[in-house]
VMD Tcl script that draws the C-alpha trace (Angstrom):
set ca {
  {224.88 223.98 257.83}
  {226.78 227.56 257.43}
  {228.23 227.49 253.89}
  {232.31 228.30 253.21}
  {232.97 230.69 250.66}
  {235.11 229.70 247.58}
  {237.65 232.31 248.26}
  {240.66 229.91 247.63}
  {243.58 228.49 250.19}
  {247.11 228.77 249.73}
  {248.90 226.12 251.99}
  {252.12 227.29 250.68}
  {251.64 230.54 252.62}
  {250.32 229.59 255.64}
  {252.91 226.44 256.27}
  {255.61 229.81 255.28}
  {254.15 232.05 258.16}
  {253.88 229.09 260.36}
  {257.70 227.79 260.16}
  {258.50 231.58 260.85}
  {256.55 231.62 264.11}
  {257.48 228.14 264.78}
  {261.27 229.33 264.21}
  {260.87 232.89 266.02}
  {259.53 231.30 268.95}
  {262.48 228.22 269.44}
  {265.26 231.04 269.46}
  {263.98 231.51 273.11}
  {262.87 227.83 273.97}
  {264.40 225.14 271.56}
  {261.41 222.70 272.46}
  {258.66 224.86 271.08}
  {257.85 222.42 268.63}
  {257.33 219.38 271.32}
  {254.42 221.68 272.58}
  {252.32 220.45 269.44}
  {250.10 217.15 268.66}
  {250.76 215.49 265.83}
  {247.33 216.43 264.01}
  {244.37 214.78 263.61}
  {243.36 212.61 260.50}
  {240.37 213.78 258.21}
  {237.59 211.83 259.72}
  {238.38 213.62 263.18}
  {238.02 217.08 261.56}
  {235.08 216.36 259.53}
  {233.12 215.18 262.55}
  {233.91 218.06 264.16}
  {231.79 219.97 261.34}
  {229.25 217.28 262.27}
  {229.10 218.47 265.45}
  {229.09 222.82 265.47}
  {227.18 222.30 261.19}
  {229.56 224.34 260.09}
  {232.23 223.92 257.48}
  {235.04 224.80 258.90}
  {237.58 227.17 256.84}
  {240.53 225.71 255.03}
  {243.09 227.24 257.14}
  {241.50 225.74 260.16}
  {241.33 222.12 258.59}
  {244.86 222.53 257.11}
  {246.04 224.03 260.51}
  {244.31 220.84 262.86}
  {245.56 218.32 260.20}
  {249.04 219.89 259.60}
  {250.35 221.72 262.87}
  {247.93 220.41 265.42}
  {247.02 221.81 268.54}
  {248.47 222.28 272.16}
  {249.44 219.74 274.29}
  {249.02 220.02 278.33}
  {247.25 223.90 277.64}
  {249.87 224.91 277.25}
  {249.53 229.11 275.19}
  {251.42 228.06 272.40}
  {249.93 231.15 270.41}
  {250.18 234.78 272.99}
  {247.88 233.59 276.13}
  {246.18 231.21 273.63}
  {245.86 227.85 274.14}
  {245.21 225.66 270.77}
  {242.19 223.74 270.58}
  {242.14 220.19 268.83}
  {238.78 219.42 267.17}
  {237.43 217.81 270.06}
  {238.03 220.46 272.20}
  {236.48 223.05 269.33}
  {233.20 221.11 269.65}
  {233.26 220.92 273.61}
  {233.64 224.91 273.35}
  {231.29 225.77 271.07}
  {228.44 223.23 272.69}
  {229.28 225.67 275.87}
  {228.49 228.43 273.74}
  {225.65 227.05 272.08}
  {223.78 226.27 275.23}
  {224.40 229.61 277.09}
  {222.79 230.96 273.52}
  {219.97 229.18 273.85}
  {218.91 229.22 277.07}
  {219.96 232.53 278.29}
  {221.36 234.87 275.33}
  {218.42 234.37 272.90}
  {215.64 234.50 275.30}
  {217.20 237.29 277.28}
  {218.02 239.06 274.23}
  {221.36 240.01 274.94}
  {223.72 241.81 272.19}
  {227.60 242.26 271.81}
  {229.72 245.71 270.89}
  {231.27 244.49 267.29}
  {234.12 246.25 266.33}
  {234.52 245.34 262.89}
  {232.37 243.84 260.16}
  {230.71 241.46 263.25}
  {227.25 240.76 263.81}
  {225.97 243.07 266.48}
  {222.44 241.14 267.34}
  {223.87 238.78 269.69}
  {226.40 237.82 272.21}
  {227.85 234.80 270.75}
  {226.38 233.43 267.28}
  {226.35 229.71 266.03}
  {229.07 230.70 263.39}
  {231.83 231.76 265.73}
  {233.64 228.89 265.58}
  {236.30 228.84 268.98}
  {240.03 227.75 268.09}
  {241.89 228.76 271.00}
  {241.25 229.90 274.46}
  {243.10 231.57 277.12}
  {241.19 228.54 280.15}
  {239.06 231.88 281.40}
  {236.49 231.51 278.87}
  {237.86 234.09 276.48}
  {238.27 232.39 272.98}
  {239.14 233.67 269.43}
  {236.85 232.51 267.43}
  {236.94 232.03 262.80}
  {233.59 233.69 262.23}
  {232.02 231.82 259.38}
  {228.80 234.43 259.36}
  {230.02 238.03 259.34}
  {228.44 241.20 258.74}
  {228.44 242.99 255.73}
  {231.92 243.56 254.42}
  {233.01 240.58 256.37}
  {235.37 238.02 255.21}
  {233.73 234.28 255.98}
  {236.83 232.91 257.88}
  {238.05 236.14 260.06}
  {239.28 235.91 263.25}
  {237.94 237.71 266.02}
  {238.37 237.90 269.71}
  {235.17 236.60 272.11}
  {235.25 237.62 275.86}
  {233.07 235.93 278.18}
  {232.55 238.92 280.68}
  {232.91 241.53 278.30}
  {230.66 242.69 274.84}
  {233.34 244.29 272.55}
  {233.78 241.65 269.58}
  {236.76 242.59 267.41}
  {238.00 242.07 264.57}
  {242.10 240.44 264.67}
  {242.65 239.12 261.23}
  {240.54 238.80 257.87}
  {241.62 234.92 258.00}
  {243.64 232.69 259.65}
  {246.58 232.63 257.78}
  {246.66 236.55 258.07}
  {246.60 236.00 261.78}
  {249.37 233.55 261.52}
  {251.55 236.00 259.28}
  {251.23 238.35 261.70}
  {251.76 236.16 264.55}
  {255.23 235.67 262.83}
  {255.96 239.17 262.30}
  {255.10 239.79 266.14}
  {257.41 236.58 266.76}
  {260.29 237.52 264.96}
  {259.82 241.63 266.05}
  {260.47 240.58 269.47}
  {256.46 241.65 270.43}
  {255.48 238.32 271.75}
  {258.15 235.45 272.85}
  {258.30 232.67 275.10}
  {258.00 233.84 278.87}
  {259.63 231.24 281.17}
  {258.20 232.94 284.34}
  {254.71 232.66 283.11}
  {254.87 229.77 280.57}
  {253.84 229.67 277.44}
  {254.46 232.33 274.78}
  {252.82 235.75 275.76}
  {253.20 239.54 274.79}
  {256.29 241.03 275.80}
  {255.93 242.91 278.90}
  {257.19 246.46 277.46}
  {254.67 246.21 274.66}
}
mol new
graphics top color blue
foreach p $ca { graphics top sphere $p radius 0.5 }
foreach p [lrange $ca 0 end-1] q [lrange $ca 1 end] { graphics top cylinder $p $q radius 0.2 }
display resetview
């Protein structure tokens, strides 16, 4: 099982960054918070470790157990759709396959741009949290490269090799979620549903 590092969690700052999106976000559509589950309990998230052997990151657990995930796919984060912990294992057993049966053998590698692992096109340790229902995901990547942070987000297309690097954690990607929120950079887009990047950016 991939190890977590003991680099330590502030709730405190992540439940801050998330009221700001949260609160960003309803300005535009007043039911924003509807869009949510109401979490899972611990059991639910520790079997999903079970499942991909992986600890999962703090931030993730706090973020399945506290804010939840998307209800009806709906892109509650820009394109992103929020994966519960079943759905996180249902992804990453995709994944997991296609490695072994066709990226492995075939020896297939990815374009990382960022402290990523460049030896293959999707690892055991990138864990998928949200997806955009075309098979692109970002992904926590609990086994980075060298200068890595265990816990960084970074984007995974299905079609395409570039792997970068979004945000040395998930709380960092949620702070600047807000700070995109509140700029005016993404918002909720009626016409196409969901929240999304604004159009002029």
């Amino acid at each position: 099982m991939f190890g977590w590092g003991k680099k330590p969690f502030d709730p405190s700052r992540f439940d801050a960054a998330w009221e700001r999106y949260l609160a960003a976000i309803e300005k535009a559509y007043p039911a924003f918070r509807g869009l949510f589950a109401a979490g899972a309990d611990a059991h639910e998230i520790d079997q999903a470790e079970r499942e991909v052997a992986a600890k999962l990151p703090a931030d993730l657990r706090h973020l399945l157990g506290k804010h939840a995930w998307s209800l009806g796919g709906q892109p509650v984060l820009p394109g992103w759709e929020l994966f519960s912990p079943a759905r996180i294992v249902d992804e990453w057993r995709i994944w997991e396959e296609l490695r072994r049966t066709e990226f492995v053998p075939d020896a297939i590698g990815c374009q990382p741009e960022g402290p990523i692992k460049p030896d293959e096109w999707w690892r055991l340790g990138w864990i998928p949290f949200c997806g955009d229902g075309g098979g692109n995901h970002l992904c926590v990547d609990i086994d980075p490269a060298w200068g890595g942070a265990p816990g960084q987000v970074i984007s995974m297309w299905h079609d395409e090799a570039t792997r970068a690097l979004v945000a040395r954690s998930l709380t960092d990607f949620v702070e600047i979620l807000a700070r995109d929120a509140e700029s005016g950079a993404i918002a909720w887009d009626a016409e196409w549903g969901g929240v999304q990047v604004a159009p002029d950016r």
